[in-house]
C-alpha positions in Angstrom: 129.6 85.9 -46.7 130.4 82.4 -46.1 128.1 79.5 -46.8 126.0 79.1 -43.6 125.0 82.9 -43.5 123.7 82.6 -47.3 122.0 79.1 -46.7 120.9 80.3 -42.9 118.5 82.9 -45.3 116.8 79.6 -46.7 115.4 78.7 -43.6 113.8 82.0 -42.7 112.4 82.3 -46.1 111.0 78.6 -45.5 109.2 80.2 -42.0 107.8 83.4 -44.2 106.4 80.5 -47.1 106.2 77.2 -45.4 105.1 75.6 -49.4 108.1 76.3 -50.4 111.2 73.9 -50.6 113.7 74.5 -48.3 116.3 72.8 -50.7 115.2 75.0 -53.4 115.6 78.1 -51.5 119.1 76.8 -50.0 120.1 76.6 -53.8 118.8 79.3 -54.7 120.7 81.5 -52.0 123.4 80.2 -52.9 123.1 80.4 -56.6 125.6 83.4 -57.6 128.3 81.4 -55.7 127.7 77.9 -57.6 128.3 80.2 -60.9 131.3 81.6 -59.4 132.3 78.0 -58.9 131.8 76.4 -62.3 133.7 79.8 -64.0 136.5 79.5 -61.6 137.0 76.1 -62.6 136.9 76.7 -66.2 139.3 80.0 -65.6 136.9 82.6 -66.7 137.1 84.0 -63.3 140.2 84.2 -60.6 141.2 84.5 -57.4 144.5 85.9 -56.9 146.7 85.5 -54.6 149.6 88.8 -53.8 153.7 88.8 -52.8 152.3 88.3 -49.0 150.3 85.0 -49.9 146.7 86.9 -49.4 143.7 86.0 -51.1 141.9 88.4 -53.0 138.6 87.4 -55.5 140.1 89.6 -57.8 138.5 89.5 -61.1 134.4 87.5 -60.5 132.6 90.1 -63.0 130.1 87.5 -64.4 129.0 85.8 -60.9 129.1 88.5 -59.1 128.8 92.2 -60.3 125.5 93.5 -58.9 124.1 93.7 -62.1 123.9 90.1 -62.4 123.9 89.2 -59.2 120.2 91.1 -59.0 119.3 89.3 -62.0 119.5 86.5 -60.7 117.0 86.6 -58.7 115.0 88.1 -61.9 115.4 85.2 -63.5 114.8 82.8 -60.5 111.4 84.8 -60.1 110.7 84.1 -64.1 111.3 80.8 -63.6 109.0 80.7 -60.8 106.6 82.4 -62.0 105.9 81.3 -65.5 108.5 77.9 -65.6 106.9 76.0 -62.8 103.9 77.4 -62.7 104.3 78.4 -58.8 103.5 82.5 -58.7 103.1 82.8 -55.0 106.5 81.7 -54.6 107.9 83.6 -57.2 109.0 86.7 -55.2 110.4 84.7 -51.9 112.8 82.8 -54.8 113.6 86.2 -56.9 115.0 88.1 -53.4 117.0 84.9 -51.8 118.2 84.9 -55.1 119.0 88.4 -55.0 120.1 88.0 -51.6 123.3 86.4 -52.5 124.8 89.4 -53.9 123.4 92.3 -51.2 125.1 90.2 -48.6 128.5 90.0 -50.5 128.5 93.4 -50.7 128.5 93.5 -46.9 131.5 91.4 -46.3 133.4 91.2 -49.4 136.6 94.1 -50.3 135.8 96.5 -53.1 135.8 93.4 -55.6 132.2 93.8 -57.0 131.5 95.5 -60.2 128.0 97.3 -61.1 128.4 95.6 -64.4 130.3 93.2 -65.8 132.3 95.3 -68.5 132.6 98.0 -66.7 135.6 97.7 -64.2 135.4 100.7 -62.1 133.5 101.2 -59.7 134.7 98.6 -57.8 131.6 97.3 -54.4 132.5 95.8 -51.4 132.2 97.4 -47.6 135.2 94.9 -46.6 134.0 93.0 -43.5 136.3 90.6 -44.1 139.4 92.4 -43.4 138.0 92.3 -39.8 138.1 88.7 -39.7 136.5 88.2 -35.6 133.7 91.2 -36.2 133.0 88.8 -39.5 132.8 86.2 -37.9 130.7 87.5 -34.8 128.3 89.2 -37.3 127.6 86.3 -39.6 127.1 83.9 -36.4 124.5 87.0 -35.2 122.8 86.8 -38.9 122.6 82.8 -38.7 121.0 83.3 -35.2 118.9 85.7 -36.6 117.6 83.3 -39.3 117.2 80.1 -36.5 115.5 82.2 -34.5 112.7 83.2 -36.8 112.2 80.2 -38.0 112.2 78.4 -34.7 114.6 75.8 -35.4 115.7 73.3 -32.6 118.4 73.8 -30.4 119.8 70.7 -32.3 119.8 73.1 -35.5 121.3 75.7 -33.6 124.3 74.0 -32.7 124.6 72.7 -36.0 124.4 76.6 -37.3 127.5 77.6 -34.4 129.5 74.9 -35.7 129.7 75.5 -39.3 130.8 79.2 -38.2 133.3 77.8 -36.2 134.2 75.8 -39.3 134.7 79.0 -41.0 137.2 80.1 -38.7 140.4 78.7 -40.4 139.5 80.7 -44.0 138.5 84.0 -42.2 141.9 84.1 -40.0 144.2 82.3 -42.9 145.8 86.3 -42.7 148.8 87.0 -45.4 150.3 83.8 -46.6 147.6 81.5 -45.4 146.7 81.2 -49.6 150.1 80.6 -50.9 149.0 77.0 -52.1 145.9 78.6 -54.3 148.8 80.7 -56.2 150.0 77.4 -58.2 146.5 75.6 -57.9 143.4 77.7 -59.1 140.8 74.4 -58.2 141.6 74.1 -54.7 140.1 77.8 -53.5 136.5 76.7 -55.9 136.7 72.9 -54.2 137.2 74.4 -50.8 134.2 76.1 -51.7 132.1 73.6 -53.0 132.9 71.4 -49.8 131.7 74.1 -47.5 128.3 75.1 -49.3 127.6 70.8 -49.7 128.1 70.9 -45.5 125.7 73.8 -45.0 122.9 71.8 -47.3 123.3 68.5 -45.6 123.5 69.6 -42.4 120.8 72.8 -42.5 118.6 70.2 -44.3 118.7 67.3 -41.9 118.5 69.1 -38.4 115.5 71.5 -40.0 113.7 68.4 -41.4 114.0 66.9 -37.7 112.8 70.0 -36.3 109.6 69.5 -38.2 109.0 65.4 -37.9 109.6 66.3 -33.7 106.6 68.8 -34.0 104.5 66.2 -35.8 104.5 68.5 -39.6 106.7 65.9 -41.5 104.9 66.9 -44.5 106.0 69.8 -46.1 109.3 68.9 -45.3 111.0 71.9 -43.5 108.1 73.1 -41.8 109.7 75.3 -38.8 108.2 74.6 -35.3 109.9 74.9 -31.7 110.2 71.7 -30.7 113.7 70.4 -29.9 115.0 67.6 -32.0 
């Protein structure tokens, strides 16, 4: 899924544990995809792009086969839980962690390994070849997530425009990747770009959500005031 459905998870996991960091959980969310980022960059894992100009994450064992995609979260719950000392927020790091894979497997095509080294069977339900249901069901799923954590309508609007802003890579259709054929960093940058927007912008309108209820402090704290 695209970067506001993973980070939109943050917020309701911020409702269920109101100690935690809501930047924390927005990384961690979002942690399988920052991997996928640095090893595209370096060319350990590839996109590629066919004859018609399509995209397809072809070859993303490492960041995201299930096997370490759930371990992840494993290790986020370690870290938690013995690292920092924090055990009651171990578990609500380990599955938005874990999250990030589950999700993929959702709306990615059959591009998702069980493990790394192994390259059959190949995961992946294929939402995105269905680029409007996609796009109607992860707008649903952010709303889903606003909505249990009782965000402003200011943080609502912010949620429906980074969907929209989604709109152009869901519909790019054949040919719409051509450029990523001869340039492997602009498809990880693109990327980047869109996760950086989701933080900023899920960060600021959820932190004025809380200082209009009066609970500044945690920052985050979900209330129903509009901001």
């Amino acid at each position: 899924m695209y970067a506001a459905a993973h980070t939109s998870l943050a917020l309701a996991a911020k409702r269920a544990h109101p100690t935690a960091s809501l930047f924390g959980l927005m990384v961690a969310a979002q942690a399988s995809e920052l991997v996928w980022v640095g090893l595209t960059y370096a060319g350990i894992e590839r996109p590629t792009v066919d004859d018609d100009g399509a995209l397809h994450l072809e070859y993303l064992p490492y960041s995201h086969s299930l096997l370490i995609g759930l371990g992840i979260g494993v290790l986020l719950w370690a870290l938690m839980r013995w690292g920092m000392r924090r055990p009651q927020l171990a578990a609500v790091f380990g599955w938005v962690g874990a999250s990030h894979i589950v999700l993929d497997l959702i709306q990615h095509e059959p591009d998702i390994r069980l493990l790394p080294w192994t390259p059959h069977p190949l995961l992946g339900l294929n939402l995105q070849a269905d680029p409007w249901l996609d796009f109607a069901l992860e707008t649903v799923f952010c709303l889903g997530c606003w909505a249990f954590y009782r965000g402003s309508r200011k943080l609502l609007a912010a949620l429906l425009t980074l969907n929209v802003l989604n709109l152009p890579l869901m519909l790019g259709g054949d040919g719409g990747a051509s450029a990523m054929a001869t340039n492997r960093f602009i498809l990880p940058t693109t990327i980047l770009v869109t996760i950086g927007l989701a933080w900023a912008v899920i960060h600021r309108y959820a932190q004025l959500t809380a200082a209009a209820s009066g609970t500044a402090a945690p920052a985050g704290t979900p209330a129903t005031a509009d901001a």
